[in-house]
N, CA, C and O atoms as a GROMACS GRO file, in nm:
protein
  548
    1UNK      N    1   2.623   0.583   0.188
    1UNK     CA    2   2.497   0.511   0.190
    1UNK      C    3   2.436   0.511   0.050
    1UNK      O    4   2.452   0.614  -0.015
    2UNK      N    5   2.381   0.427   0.006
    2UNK     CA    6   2.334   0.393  -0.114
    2UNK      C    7   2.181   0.432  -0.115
    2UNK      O    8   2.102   0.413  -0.023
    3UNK      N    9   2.150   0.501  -0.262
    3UNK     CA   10   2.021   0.588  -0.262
    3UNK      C   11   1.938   0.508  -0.268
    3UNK      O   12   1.905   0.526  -0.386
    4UNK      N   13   1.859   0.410  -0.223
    4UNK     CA   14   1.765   0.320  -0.205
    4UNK      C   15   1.669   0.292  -0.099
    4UNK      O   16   1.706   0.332   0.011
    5UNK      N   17   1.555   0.236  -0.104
    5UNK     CA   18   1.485   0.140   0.012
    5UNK      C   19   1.450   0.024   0.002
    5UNK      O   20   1.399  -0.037  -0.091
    6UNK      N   21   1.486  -0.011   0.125
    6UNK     CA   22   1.490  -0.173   0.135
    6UNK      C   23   1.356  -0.241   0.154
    6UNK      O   24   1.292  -0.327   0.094
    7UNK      N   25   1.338  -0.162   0.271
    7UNK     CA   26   1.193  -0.219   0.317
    7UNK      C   27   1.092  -0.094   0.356
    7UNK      O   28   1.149   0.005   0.401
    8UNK      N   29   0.940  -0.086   0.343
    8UNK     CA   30   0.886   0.010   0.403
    8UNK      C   31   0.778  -0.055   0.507
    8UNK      O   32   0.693  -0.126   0.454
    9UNK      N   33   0.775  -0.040   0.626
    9UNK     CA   34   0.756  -0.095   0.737
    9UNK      C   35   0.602  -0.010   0.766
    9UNK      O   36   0.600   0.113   0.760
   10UNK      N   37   0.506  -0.072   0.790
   10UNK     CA   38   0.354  -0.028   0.861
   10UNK      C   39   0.329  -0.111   0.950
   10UNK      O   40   0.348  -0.233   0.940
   11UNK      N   41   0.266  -0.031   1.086
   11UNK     CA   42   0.221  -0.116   1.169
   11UNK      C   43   0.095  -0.102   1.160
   11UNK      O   44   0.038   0.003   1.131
   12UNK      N   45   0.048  -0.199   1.183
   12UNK     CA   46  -0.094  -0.245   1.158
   12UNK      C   47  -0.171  -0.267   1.314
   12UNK      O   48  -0.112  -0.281   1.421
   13UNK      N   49  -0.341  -0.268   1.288
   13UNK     CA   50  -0.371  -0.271   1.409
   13UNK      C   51  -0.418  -0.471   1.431
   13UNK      O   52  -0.436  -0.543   1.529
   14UNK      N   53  -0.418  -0.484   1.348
   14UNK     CA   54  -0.500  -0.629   1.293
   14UNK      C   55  -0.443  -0.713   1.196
   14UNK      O   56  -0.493  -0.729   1.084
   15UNK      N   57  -0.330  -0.772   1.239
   15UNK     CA   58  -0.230  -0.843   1.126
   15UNK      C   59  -0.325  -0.944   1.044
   15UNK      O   60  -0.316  -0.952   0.922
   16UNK      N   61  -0.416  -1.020   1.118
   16UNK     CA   62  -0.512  -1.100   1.035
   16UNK      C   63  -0.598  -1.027   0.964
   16UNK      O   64  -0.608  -1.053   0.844
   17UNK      N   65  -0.661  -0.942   1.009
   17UNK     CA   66  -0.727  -0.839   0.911
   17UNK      C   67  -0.631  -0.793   0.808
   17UNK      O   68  -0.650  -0.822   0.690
   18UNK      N   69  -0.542  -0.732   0.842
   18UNK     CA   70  -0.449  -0.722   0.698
   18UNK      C   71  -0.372  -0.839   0.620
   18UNK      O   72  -0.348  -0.834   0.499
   19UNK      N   73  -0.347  -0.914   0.680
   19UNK     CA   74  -0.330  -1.044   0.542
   19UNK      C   75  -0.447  -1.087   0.431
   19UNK      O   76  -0.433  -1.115   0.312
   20UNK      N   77  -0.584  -1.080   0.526
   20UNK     CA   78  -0.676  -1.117   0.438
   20UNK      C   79  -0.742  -0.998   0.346
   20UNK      O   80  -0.822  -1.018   0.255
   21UNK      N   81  -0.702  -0.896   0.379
   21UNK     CA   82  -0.713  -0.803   0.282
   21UNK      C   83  -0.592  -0.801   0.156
   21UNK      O   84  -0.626  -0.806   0.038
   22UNK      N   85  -0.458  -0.794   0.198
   22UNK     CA   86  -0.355  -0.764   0.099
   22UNK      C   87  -0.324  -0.907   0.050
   22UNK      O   88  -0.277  -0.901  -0.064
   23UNK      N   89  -0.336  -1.068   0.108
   23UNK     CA   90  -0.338  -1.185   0.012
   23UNK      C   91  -0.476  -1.245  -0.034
   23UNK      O   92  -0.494  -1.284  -0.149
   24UNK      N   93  -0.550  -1.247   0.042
   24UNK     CA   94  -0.666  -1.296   0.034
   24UNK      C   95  -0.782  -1.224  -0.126
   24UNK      O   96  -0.840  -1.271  -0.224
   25UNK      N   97  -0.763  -1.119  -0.076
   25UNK     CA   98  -0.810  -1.001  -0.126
   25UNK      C   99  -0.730  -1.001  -0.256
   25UNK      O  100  -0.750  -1.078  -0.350
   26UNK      N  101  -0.614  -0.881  -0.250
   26UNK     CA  102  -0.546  -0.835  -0.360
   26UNK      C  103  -0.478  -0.940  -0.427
   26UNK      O  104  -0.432  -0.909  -0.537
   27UNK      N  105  -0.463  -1.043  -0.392
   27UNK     CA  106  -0.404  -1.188  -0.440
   27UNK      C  107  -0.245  -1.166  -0.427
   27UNK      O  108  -0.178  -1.203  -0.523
   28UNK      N  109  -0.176  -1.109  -0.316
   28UNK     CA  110  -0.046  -1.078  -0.316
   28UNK      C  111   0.008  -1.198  -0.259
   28UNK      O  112  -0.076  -1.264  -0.197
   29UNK      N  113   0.143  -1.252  -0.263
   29UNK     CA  114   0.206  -1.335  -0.218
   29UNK      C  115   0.293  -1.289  -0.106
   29UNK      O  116   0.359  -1.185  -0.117
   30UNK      N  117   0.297  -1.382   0.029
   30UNK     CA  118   0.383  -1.359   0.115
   30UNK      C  119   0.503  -1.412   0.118
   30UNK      O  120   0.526  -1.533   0.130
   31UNK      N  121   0.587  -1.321   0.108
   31UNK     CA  122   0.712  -1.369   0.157
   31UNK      C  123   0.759  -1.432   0.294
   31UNK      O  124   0.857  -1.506   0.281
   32UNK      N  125   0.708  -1.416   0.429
   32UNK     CA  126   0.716  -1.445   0.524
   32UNK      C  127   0.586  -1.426   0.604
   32UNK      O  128   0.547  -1.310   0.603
   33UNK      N  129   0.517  -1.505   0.664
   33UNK     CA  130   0.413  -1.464   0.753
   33UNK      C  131   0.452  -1.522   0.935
   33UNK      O  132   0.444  -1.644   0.938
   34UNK      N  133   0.481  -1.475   1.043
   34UNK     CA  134   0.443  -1.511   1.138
   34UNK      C  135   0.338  -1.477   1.231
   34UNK      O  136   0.337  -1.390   1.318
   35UNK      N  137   0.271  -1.540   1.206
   35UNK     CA  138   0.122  -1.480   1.297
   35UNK      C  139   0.126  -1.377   1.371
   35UNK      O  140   0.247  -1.363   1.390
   36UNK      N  141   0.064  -1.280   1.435
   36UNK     CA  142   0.026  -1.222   1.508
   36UNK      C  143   0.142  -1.140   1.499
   36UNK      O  144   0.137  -1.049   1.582
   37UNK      N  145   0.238  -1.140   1.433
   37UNK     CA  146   0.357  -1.067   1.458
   37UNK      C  147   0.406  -1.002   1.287
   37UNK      O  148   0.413  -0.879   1.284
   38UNK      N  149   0.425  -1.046   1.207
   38UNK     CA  150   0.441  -1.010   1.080
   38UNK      C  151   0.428  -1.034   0.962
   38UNK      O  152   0.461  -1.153   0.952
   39UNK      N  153   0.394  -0.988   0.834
   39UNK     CA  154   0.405  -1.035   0.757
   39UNK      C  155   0.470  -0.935   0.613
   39UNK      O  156   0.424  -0.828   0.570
   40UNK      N  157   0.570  -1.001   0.571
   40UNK     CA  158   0.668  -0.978   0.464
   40UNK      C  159   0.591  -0.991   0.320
   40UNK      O  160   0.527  -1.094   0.298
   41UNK      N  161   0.596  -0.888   0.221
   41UNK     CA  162   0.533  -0.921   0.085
   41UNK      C  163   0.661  -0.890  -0.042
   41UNK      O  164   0.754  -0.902   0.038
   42UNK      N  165   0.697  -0.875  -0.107
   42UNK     CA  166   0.821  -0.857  -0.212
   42UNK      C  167   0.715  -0.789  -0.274
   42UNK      O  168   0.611  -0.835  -0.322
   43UNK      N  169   0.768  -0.642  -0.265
   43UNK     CA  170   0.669  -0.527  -0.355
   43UNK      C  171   0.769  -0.486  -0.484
   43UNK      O  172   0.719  -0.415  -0.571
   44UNK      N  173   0.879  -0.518  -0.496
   44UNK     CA  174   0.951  -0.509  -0.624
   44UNK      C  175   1.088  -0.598  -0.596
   44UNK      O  176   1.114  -0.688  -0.516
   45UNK      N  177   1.143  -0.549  -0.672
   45UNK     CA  178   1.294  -0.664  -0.687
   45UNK      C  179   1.345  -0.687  -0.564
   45UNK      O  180   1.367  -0.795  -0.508
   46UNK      N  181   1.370  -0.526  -0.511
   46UNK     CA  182   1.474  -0.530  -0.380
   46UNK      C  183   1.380  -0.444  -0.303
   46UNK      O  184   1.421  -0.336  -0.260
   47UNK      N  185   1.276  -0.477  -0.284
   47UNK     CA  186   1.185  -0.419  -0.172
   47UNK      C  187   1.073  -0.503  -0.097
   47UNK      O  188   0.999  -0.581  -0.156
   48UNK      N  189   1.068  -0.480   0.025
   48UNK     CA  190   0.964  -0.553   0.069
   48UNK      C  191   0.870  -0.457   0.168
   48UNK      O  192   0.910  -0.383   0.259
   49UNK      N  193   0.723  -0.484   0.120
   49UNK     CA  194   0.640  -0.447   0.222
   49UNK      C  195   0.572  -0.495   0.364
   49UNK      O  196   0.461  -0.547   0.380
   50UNK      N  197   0.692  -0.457   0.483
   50UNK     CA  198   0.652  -0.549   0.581
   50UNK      C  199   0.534  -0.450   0.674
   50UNK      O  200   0.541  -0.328   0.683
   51UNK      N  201   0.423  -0.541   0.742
   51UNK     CA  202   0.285  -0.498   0.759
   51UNK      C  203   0.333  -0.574   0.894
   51UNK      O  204   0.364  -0.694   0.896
   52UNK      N  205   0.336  -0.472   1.027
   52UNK     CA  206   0.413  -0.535   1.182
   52UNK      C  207   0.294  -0.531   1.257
   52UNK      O  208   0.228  -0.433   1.223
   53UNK      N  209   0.250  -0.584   1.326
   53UNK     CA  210   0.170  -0.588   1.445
   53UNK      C  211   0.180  -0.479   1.523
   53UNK      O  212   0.297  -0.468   1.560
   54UNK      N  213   0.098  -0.376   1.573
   54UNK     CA  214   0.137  -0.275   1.631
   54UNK      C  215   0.233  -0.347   1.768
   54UNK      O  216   0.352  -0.366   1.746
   55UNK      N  217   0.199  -0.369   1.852
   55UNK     CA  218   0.250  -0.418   1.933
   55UNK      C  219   0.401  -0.463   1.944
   55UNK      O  220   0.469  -0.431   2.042
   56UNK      N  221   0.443  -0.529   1.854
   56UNK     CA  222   0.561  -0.543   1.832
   56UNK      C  223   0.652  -0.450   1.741
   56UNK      O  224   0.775  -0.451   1.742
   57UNK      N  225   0.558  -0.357   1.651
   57UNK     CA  226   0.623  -0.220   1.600
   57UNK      C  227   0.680  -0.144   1.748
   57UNK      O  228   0.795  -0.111   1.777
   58UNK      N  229   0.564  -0.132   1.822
   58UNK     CA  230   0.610  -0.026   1.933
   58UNK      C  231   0.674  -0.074   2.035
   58UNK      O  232   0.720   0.008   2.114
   59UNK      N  233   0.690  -0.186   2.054
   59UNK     CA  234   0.796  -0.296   2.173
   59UNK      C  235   0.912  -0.242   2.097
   59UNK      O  236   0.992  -0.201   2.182
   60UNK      N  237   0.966  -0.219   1.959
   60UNK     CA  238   1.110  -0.217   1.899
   60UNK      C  239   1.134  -0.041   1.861
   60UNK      O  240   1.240   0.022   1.871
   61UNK      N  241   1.007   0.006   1.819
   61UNK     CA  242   1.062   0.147   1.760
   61UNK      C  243   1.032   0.261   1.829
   61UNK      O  244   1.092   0.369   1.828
   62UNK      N  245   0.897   0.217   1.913
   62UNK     CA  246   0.860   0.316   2.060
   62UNK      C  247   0.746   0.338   2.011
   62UNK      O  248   0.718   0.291   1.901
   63UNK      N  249   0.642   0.427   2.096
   63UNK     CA  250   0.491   0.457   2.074
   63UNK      C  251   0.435   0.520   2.012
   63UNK      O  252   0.471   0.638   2.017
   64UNK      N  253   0.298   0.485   1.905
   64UNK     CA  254   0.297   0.559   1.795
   64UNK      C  255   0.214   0.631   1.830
   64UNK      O  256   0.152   0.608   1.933
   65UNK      N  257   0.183   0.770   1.731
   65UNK     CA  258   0.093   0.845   1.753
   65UNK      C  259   0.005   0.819   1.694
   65UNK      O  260   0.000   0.763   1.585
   66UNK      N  261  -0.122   0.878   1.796
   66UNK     CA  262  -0.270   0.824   1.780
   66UNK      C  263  -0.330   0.963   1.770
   66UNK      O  264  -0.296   1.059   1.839
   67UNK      N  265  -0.467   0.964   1.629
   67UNK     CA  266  -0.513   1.070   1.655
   67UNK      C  267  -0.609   1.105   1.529
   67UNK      O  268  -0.587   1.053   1.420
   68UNK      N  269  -0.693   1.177   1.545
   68UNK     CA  270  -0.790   1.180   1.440
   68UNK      C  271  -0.707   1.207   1.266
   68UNK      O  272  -0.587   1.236   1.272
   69UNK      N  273  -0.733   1.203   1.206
   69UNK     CA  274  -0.713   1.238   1.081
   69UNK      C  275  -0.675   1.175   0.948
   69UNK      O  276  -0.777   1.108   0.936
   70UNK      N  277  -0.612   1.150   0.851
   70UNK     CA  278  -0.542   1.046   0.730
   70UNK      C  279  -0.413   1.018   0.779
   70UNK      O  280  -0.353   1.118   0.818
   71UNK      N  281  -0.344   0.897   0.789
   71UNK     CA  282  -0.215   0.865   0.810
   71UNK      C  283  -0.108   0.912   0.692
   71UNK      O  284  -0.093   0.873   0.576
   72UNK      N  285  -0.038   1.018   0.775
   72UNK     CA  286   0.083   1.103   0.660
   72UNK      C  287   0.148   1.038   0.589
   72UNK      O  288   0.268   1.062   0.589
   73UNK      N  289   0.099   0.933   0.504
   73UNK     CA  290   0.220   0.896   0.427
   73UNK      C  291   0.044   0.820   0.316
   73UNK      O  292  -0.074   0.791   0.334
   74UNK      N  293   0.175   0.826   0.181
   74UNK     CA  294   0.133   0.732   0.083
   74UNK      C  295   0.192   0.599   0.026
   74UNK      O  296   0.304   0.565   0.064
   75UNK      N  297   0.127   0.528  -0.058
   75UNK     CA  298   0.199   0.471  -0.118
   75UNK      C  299   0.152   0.431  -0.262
   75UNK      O  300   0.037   0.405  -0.299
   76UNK      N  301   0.252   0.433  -0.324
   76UNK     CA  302   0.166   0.443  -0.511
   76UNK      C  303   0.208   0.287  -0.575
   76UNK      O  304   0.316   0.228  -0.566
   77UNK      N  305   0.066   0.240  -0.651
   77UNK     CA  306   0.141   0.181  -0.723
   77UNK      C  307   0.099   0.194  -0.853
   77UNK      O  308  -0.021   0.185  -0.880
   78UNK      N  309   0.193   0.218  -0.948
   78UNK     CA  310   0.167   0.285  -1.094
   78UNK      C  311   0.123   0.163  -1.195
   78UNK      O  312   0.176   0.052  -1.193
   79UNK      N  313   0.028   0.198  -1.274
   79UNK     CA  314  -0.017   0.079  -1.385
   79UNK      C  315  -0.002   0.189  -1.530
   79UNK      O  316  -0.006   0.312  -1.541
   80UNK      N  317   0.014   0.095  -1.610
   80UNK     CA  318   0.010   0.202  -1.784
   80UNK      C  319  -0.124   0.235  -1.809
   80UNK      O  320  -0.127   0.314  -1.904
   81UNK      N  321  -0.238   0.209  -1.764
   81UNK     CA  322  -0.372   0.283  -1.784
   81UNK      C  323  -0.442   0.299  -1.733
   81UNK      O  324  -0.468   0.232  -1.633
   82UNK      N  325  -0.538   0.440  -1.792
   82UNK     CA  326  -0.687   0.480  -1.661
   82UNK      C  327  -0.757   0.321  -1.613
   82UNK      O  328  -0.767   0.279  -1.498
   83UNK      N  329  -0.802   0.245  -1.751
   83UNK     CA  330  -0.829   0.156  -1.709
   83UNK      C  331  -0.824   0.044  -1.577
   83UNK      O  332  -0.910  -0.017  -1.513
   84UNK      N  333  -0.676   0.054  -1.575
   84UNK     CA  334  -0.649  -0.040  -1.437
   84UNK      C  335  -0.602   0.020  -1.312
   84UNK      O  336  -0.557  -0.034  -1.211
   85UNK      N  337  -0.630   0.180  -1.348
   85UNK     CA  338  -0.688   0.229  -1.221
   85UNK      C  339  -0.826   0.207  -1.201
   85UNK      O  340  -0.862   0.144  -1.102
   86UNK      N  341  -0.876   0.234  -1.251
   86UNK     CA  342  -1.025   0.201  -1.204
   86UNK      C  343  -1.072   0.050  -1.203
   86UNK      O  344  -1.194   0.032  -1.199
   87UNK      N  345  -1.017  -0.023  -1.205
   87UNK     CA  346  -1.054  -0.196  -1.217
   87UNK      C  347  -0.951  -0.204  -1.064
   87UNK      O  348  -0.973  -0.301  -0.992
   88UNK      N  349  -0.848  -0.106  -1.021
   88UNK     CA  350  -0.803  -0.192  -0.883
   88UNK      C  351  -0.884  -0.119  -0.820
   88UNK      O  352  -0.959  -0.186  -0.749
   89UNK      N  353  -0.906   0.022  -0.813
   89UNK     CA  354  -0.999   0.112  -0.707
   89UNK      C  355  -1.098   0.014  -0.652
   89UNK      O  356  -1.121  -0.023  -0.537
   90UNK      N  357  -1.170  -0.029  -0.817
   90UNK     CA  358  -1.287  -0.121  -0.772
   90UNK      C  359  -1.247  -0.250  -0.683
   90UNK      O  360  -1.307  -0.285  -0.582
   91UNK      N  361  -1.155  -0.301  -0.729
   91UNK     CA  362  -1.134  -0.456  -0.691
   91UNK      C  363  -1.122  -0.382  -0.476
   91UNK      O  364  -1.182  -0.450  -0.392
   92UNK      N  365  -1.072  -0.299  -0.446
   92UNK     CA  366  -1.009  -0.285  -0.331
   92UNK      C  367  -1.169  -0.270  -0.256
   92UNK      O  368  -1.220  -0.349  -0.176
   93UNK      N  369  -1.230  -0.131  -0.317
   93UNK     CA  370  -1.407  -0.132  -0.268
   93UNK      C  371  -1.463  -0.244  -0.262
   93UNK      O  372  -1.546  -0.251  -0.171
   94UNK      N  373  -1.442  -0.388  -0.361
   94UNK     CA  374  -1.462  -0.451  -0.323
   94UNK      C  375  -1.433  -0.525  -0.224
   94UNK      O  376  -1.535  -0.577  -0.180
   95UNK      N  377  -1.352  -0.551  -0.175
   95UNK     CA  378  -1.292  -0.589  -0.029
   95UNK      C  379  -1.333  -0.477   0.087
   95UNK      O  380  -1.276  -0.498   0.194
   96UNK      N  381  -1.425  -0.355   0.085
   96UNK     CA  382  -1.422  -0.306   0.187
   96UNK      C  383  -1.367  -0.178   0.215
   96UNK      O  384  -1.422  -0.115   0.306
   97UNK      N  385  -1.253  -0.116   0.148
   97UNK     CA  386  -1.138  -0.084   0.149
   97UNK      C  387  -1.277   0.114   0.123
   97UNK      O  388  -1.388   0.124   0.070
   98UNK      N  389  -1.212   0.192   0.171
   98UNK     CA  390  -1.256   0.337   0.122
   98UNK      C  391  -1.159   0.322   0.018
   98UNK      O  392  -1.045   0.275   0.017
   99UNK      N  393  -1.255   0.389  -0.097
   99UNK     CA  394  -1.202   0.369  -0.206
   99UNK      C  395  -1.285   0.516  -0.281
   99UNK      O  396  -1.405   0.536  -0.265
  100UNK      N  397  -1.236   0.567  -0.326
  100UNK     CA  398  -1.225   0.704  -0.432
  100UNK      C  399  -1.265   0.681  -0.556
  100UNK      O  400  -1.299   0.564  -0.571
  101UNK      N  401  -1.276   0.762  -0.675
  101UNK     CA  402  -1.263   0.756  -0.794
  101UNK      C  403  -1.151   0.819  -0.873
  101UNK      O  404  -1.090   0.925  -0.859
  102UNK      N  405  -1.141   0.698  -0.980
  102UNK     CA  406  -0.969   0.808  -1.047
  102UNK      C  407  -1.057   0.892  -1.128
  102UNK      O  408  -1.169   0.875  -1.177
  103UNK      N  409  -0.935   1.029  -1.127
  103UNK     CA  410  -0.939   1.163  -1.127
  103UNK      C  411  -0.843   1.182  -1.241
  103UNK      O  412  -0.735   1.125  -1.226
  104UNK      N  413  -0.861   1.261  -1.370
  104UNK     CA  414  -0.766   1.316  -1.436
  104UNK      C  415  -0.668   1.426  -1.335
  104UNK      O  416  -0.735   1.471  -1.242
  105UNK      N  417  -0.563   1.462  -1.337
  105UNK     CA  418  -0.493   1.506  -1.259
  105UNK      C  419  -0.419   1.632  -1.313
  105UNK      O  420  -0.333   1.608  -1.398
  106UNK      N  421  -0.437   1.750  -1.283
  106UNK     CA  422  -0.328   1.864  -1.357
  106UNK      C  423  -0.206   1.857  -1.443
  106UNK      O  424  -0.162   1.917  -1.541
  107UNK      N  425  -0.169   1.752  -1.362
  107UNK     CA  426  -0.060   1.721  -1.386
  107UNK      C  427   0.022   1.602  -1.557
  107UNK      O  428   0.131   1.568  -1.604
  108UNK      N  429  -0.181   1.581  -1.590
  108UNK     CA  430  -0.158   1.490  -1.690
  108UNK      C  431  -0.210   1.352  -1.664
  108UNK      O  432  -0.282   1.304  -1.751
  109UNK      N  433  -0.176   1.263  -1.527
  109UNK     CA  434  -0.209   1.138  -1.511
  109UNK      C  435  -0.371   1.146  -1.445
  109UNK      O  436  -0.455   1.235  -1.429
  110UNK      N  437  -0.358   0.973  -1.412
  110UNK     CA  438  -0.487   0.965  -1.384
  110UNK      C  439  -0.461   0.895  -1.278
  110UNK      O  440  -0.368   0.816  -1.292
  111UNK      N  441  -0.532   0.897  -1.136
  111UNK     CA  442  -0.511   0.856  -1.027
  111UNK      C  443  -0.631   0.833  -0.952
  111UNK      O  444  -0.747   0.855  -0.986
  112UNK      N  445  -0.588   0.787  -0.848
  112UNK     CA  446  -0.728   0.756  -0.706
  112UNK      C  447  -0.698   0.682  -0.627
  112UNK      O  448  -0.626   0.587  -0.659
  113UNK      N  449  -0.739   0.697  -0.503
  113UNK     CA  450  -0.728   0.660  -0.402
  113UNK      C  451  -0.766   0.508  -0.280
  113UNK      O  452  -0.889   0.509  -0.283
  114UNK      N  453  -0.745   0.446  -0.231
  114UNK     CA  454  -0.808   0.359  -0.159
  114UNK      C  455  -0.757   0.347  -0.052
  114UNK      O  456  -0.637   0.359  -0.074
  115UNK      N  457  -0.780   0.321   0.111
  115UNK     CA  458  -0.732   0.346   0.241
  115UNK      C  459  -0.759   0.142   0.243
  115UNK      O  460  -0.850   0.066   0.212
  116UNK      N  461  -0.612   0.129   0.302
  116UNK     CA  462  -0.617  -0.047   0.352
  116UNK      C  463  -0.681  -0.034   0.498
  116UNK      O  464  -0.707   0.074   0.549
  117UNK      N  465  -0.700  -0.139   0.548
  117UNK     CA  466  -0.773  -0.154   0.688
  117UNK      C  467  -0.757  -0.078   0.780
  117UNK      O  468  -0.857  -0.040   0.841
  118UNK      N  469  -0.594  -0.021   0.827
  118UNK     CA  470  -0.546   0.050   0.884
  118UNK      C  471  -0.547   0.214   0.849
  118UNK      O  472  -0.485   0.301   0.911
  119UNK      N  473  -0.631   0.231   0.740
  119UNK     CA  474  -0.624   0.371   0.677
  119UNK      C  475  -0.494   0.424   0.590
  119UNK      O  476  -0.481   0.539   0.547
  120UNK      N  477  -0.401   0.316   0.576
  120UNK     CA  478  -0.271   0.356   0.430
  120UNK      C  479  -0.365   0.386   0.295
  120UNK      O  480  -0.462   0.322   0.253
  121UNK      N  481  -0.310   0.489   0.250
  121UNK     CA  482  -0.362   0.549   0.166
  121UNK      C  483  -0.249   0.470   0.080
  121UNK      O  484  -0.130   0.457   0.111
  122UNK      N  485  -0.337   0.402  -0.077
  122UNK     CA  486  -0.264   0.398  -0.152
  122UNK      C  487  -0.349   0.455  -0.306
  122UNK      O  488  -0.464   0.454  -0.352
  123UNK      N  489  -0.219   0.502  -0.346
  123UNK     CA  490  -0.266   0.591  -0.473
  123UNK      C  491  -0.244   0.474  -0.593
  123UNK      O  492  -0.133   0.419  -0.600
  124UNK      N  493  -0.336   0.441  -0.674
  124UNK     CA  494  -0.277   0.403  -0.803
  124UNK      C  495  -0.356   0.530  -0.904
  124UNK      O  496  -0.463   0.587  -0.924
  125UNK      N  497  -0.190   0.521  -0.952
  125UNK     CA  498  -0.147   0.600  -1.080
  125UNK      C  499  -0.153   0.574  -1.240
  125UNK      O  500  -0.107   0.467  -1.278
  126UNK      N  501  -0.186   0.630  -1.303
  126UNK     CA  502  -0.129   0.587  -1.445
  126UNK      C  503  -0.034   0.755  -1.463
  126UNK      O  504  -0.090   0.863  -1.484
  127UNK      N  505   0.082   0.740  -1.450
  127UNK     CA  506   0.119   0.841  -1.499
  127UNK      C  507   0.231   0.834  -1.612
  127UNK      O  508   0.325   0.755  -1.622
  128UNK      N  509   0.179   0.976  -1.721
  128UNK     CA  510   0.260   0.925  -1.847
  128UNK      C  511   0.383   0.982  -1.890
  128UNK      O  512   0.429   0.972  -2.004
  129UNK      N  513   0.450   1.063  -1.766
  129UNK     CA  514   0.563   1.090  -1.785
  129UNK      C  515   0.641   1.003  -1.793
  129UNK      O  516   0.591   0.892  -1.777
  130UNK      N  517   0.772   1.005  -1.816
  130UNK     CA  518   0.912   0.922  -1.829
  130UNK      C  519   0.904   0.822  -1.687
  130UNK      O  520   0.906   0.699  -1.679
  131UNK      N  521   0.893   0.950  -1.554
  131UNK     CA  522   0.942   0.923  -1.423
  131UNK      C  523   0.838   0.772  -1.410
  131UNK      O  524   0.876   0.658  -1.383
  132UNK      N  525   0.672   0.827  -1.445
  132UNK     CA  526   0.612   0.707  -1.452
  132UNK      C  527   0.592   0.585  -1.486
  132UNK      O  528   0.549   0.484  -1.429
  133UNK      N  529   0.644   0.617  -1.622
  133UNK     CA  530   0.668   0.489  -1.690
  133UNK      C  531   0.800   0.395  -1.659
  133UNK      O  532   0.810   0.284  -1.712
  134UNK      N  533   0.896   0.444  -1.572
  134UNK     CA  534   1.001   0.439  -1.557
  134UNK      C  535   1.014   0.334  -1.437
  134UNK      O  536   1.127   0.287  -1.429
  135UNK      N  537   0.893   0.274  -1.312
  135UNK     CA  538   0.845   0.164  -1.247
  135UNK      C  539   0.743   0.081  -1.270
  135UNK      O  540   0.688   0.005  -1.190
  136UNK      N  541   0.715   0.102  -1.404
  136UNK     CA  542   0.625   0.000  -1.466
  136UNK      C  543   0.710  -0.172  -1.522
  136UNK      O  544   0.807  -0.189  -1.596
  137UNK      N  545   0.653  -0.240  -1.475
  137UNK     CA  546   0.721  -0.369  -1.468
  137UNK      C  547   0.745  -0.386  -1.663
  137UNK      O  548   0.801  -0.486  -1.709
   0.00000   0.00000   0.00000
C-alpha cells in the first residue's frame, strides 16, 4: 500500500450550511457538488476534501458518535506567515466560524484555531521548520 491519502471524508450535519461556509465564504472551489448528499473540494494535487451528509455517511459507514465535547481530529492548513494566519482566523470569524487567536507556539510557529459549522477544528499554521515549509504551495 502506498504511503498516502486520497481523500479525507467529514460528515456534516448541514451540507448547505457547509458549502456556504467553505465556497461561499472561504472562496473554495467545488469539485463535485450533489445536493443534500455531497460535496467534493481538491485540497491539494491528489487530495480531496469530501464534506458527506450525515445521513448518507452513516447509511454507508454505520452510526456516528454523538456527544459533548471538540471533534478528535484536526486539520491544518499551513501559510509562510503570522500574517496570514491571522487574516484567515479573521476572514473565518467573519463567516461565523469560532475562531481563536494565533499563538506563538513552543515549538517556534505560529498558529490558531477556527471550528467549521460542524465543529472541525482547523489549525492554520505558519510553521518554519523544513516539515512546514515542505506543503507550502
Amino acid at each position: 500500500m502506498d504511503q498516502r491519502i486520497s481523500f479525507v471524508t467529514l460528515a456534516v450535519a448541514d451540507l448547505d450550511r457547509t458549502r456556504t461556509f467553505y465556497v461561499d465564504g472561504l472562496g473554495w472551489k467545488p469539485e463535485l457538488l450533489v445536493p443534500d448528499e455531497v460535496l467534493m473540494i481538491r485540497a491539494g494535487d491528489r487530495l480531496i476534501l469530501s464534506l458527506w451528509s450525515e445521513e448518507g455517511f452513516e447509511a454507508e459507514v454505520g452510526p456516528i458518535r454523538r456527544g459533548a465535547g471538540i471533534v478528535p481530529i484536526t486539520l491544518a492548513h499551513n501559510v509562510a506567515t503570522e500574517s496570514e494566519v491571522d487574516e484567515i482566523l479573521a476572514l473565518a470569524a467573519s463567516l461565523g466560524a469560532e475562531a481563536g487567536e494565533g499563538q506563538r507556539r513552543d515549538w517556534g510557529g505560529y498558529t490558531g484555531y477556527f471550528a467549521d459549522p460542524d465543529g472541525f477544528r482547523w489549525e492554520i499554521a505558519m510553521n518554519p521548520d523544513e516539515i512546514g515549509r515542505s506543503v507550502l504551495p
